[in-house]
N, C-alpha and C positions, 0 to 999 in steps of 0.2 A: 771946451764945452760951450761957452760963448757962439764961436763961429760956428759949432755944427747947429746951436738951435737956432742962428739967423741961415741957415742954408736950406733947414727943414722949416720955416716959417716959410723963407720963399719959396719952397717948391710944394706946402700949398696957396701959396697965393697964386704963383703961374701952372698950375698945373692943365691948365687949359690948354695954351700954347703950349706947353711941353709935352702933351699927349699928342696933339695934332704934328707936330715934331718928328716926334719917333714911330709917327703908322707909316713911314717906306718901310719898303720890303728890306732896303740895304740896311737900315738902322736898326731894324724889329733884327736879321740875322745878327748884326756886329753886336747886340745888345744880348741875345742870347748866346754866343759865344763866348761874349764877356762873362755874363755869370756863370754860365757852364765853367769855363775854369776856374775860376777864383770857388765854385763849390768843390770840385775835385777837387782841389789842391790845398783848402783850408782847412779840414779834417787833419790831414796828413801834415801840415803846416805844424797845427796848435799840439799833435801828439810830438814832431819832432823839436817843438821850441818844450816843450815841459823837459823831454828825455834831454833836452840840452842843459837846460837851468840843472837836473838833476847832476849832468858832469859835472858840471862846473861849482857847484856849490857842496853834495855833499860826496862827490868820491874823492879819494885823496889821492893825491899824484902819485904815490906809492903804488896805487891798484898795476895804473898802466905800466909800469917798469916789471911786475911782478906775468903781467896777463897777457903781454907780449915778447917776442922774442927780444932780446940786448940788442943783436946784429939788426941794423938798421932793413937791411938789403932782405932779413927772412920777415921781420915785421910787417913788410908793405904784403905779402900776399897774407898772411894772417890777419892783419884787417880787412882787406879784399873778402876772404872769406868769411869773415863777423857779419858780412851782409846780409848773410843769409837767414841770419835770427832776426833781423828788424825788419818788421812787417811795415813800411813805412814808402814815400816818394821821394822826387830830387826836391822837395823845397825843405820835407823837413832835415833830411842828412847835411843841406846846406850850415843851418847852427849849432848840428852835431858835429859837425868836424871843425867849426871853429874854436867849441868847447875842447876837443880833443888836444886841440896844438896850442890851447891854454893849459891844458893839465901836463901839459910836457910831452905829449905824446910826436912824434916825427910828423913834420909837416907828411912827408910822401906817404907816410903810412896812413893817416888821416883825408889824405886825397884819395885814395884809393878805397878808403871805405865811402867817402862822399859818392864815387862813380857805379862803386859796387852794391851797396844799399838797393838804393830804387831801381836793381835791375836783375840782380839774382832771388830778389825773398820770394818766400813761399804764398804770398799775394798774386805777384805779378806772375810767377808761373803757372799757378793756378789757371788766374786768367788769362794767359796764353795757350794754355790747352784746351782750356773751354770756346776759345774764339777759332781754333785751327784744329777740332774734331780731327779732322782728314789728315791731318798731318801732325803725328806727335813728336816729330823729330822735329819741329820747329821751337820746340820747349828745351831741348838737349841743345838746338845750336842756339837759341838766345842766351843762353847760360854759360855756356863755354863760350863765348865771343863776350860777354860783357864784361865778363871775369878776367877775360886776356885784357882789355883793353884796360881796365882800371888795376891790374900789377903791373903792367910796361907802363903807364903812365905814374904809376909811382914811383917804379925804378927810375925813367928818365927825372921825374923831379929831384928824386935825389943825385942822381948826377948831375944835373943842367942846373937845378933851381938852385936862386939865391935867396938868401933869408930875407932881404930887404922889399923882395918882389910882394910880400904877406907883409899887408899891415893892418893889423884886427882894430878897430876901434877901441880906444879905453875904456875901460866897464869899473867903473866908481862903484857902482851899484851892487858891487860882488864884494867891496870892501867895507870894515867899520860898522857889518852890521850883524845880527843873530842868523844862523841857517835858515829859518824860514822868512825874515823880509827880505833876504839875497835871495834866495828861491824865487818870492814873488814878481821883489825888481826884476830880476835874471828875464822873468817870462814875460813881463810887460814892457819889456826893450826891443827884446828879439818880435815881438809880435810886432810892435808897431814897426822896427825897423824892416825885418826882414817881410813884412806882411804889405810894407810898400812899394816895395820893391815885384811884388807877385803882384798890384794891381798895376805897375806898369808895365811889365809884361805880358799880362793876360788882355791889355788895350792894347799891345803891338801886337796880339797872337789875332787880337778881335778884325784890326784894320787888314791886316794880310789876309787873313780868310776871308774877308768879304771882296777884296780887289783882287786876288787870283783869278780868274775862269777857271769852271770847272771842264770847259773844252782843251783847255792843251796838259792838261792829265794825257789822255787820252794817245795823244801824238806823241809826248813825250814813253808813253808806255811801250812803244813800237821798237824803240831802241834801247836795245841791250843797256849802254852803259850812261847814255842817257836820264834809263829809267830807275839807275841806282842812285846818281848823283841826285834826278828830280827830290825822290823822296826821303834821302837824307837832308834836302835843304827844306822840303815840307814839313818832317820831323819838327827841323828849328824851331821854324814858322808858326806852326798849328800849337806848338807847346802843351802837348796834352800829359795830361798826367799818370805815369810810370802804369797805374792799375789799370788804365781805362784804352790805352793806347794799341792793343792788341786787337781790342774790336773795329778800330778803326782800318787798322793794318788788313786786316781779315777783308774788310770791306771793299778793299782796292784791290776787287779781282782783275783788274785788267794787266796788274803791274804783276811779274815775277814772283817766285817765293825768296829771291836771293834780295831784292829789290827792297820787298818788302819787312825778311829780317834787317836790312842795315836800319830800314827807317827803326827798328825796334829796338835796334844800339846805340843809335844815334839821340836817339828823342829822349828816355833818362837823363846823357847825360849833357849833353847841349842843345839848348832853346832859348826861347828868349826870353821867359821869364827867370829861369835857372844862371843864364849869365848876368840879370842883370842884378838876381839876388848875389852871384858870386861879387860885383862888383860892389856890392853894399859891404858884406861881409871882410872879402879879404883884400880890397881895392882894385883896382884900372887896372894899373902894374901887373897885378896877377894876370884877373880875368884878359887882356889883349894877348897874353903869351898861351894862359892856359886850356881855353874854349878852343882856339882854333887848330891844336895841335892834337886836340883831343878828337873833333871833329875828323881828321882826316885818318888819324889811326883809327878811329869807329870805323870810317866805313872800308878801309882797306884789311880789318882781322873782319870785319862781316862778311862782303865777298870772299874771305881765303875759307872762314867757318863755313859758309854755304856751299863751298865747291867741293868740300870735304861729308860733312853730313849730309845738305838737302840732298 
């Protein structure tokens, strides 16, 4: 509390200089970019860090043995499909699925609801039909390609992954106390942890966006395969969040419909603020193995789903 009211003392003292500062145009954009995500993303943040605190403190390990399949291998698409009730983004399913494979539940089964969340619910398909009127088969393949992508990466976790690659921070804070001050700790850990992790990402999303050109869009749109790699690696880049991403996809009429759903597979569930929440949450280890494998099966079930529906 100290440092923040000497941070806001001095930023009235220099607010002079730091107006005249931030009137470029590049700074006035990176600075509106910055807030623009960290406001997406914070709503859906603080709903996923409560429904997190909620696993972990008051359901009992029992539930998930009871609420999922025994067989490992059928649980990973049964949480895949649990996506679909939680109206929520990739930042809040990040401390939901940490709570999950605290409560016992199968790491891959809990991956899979991580990737499946913020990209099947009835939010984000809404607003993909609203932003692609002209196209409502663009709501059937975002859905079927997300879905595919986050049960083969559960299945591969549980073949490939080892337990050691997941290492959750210790949480004292869940222990030795009543349900409700564990609740609270629970929520005032995750926020500040996983909430800082989303303001260094949303300044990586901020400085990319302003140093792109928006001229080699353009050139890069002209090429088929090109044009699907460009905006899955924009996806990344841009970090925008799960609800609001559709309008932007919509807006990049010069790029493909095939183009444009990967960027809509890809951006849930790898960017850069979402990896580098994963790397807070479940460590390095994970995140170097897990993002980038994730990544390229996005965009290869997005191309197979679009040659298929669009």
């Amino acid at each position: 509390m100290e440092v923040l009211a000497a941070l806001l003392v001095l930023l009235v003292i220099f607010r002079g200089p730091l107006s005249r500062l931030l009137s470029g145009a590049g700074l006035q954009t990176w600075a509106t970019v910055f807030v623009s995500v960290l406001i997406q993303a914070a709503p859906f943040l603080v709903f996923g860090v409560a429904l997190s605190a909620v696993i972990a403190v008051f359901v009992p390990r029992s539930f998930w043995a009871r609420a999922l399949p025994r067989h490992p291998a059928l649980a990973v698409p049964a949480a895949g499909l649990a996506g679909v009730v939680l109206p929520g983004c990739e930042c809040g399913s990040v401390p939901i699925a940490g709570s999950l494979i605290r409560r016992g539940v199968t790491p891959a089964a809990a991956l899979a609801f991580l990737l499946a969340a913020p990209a099947i619910n009835p939010i984000v398909l809404t607003a993909t039909a609203v932003a692609f009127p002209g196209n409502p088969e663009m709501v059937v393949a975002r859905g079927v390609a997300s879905l595919i992508v986050a049960v083969v990466m559960g299945w591969l976790w549980l073949r490939l992954g080892k337990a050691e690659w997941i290492r959750l921070p210790h949480r004292p804070d869940l222990d030795g106390q009543s349900k409700a001050q564990a609740f609270w700790a629970a929520c005032r850990h995750d926020v500040m942890h996983a909430g800082g992790f989303l303001v260094v990402g949303a300044a990586a999303a901020a400085t990319i966006n302003v140093l792109v050109p928006e001229a080699w869009l353009q050139t890069l749109a002209d090429n088929p395969v090109l044009s699907v790699i460009a905006l899955a690696v924009l996806a990344v880049l841009l970090s925008i969040c799960s609800e609001a991403d559709a309008f932007v996809a919509a807006s990049l009429s010069q790029f493909s419909l095939t183009s444009r759903l990967v960027f809509l597979v890809v951006g849930p569930m790898v960017d850069l603020k979402l990896i580098s929440m994963q790397a807070g949450v479940f460590g390095r280890r994970f995140m170097v193995r897990f993002a980038p494998a994730t990544f390229v099966l996005a965009i290869g079930v997005g191309v197979a789903v679009a040659a298929v529906i669009l």
